[in-house]
C-alpha positions as CSV (number, residue, x, y, z in Angstrom):
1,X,-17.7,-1.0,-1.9
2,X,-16.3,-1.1,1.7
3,X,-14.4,-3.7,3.4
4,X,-14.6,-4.4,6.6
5,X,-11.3,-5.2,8.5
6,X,-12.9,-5.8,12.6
7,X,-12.4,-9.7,12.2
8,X,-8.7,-8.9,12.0
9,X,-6.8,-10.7,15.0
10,X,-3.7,-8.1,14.9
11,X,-3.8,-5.0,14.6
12,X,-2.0,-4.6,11.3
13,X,-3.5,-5.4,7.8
14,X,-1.4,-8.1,5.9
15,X,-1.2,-9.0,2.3
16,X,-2.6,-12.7,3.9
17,X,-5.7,-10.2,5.0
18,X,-6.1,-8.8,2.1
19,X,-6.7,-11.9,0.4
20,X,-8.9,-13.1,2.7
21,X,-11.3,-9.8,2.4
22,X,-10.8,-10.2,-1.2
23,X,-12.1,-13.7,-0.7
24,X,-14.8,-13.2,1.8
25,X,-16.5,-9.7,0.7
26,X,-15.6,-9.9,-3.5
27,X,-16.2,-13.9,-3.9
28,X,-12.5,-14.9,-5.6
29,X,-11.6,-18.2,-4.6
30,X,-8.5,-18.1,-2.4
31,X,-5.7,-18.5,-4.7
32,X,-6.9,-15.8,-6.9
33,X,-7.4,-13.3,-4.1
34,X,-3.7,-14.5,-3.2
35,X,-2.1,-14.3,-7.4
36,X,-4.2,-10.9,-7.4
37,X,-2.6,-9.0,-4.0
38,X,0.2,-10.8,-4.9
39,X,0.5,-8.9,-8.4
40,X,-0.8,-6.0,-7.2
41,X,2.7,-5.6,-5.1
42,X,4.9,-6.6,-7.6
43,X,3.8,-4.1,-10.0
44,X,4.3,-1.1,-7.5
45,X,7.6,-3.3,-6.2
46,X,8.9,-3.5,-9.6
47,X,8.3,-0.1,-10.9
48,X,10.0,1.7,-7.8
49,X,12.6,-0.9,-8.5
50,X,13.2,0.7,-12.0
51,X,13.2,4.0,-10.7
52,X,9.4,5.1,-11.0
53,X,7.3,7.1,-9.0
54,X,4.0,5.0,-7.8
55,X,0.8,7.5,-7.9
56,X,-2.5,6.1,-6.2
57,X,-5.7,8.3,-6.3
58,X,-6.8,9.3,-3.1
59,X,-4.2,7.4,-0.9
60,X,-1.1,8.6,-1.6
61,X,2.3,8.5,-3.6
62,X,5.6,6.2,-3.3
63,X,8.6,7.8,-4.3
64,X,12.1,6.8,-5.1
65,X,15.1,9.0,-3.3
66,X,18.7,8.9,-3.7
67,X,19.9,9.6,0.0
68,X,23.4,11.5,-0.2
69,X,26.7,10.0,1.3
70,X,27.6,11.3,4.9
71,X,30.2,10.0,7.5
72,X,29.8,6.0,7.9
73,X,27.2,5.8,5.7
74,X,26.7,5.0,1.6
75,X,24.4,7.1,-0.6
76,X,21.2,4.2,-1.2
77,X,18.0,4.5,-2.8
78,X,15.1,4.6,-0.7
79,X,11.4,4.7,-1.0
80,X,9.4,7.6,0.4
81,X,5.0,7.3,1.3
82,X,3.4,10.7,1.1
83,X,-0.3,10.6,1.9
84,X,-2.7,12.4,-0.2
85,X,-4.9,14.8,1.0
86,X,-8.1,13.0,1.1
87,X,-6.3,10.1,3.1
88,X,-5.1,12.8,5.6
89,X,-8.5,14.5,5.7
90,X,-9.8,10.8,6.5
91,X,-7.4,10.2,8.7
92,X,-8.4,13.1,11.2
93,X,-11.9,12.5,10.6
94,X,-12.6,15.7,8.6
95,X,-14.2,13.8,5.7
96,X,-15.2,10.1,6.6
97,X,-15.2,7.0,3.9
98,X,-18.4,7.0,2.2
């Protein structure tokens, strides 16, 4: 299935987008597309939040790092996006979305 994201007015895609492709091009009513992005980013908020990687197939991974202390600054978690290969391939247009 493949969305199609050229009605967008900005240039970024939103979670209030995502919704609205979810109810234009799947047929949820608008408050489920909403509850179901909605849950979709508390579940990968919540488990980096406890201290778990998030792995997703083909786009990439979300990790959790513990940044050291250093002059003026505190150590802090922080949350780290490494594409996956496939995403990177698609991104320099080696191996287009099907």
């Amino acid at each position: 299935m493949e969305f199609s994201v050229e009605s967008l007015e900005t240039p970024a895609l939103t979670k209030a987008h995502l919704a609205e492709l979810l109810f234009e091009q799947i047929g949820l009513n608008k408050r489920e597309s909403k509850d179901m992005i909605d849950a979709f980013f508390d579940l990968i908020s919540d488990s980096l939040v406890d201290g778990n990687d998030v792995k997703i197939s083909g786009f990439g991974n979300f990790q959790i790092r513990t940044k050291a202390p250093r002059p003026g600054r505190n150590a802090r978690r922080v949350v780290t996006f490494h594409a996956s290969h496939k995403l990177k391939d698609q991104i320099q247009g080696e191996n287009p979305a099907e």
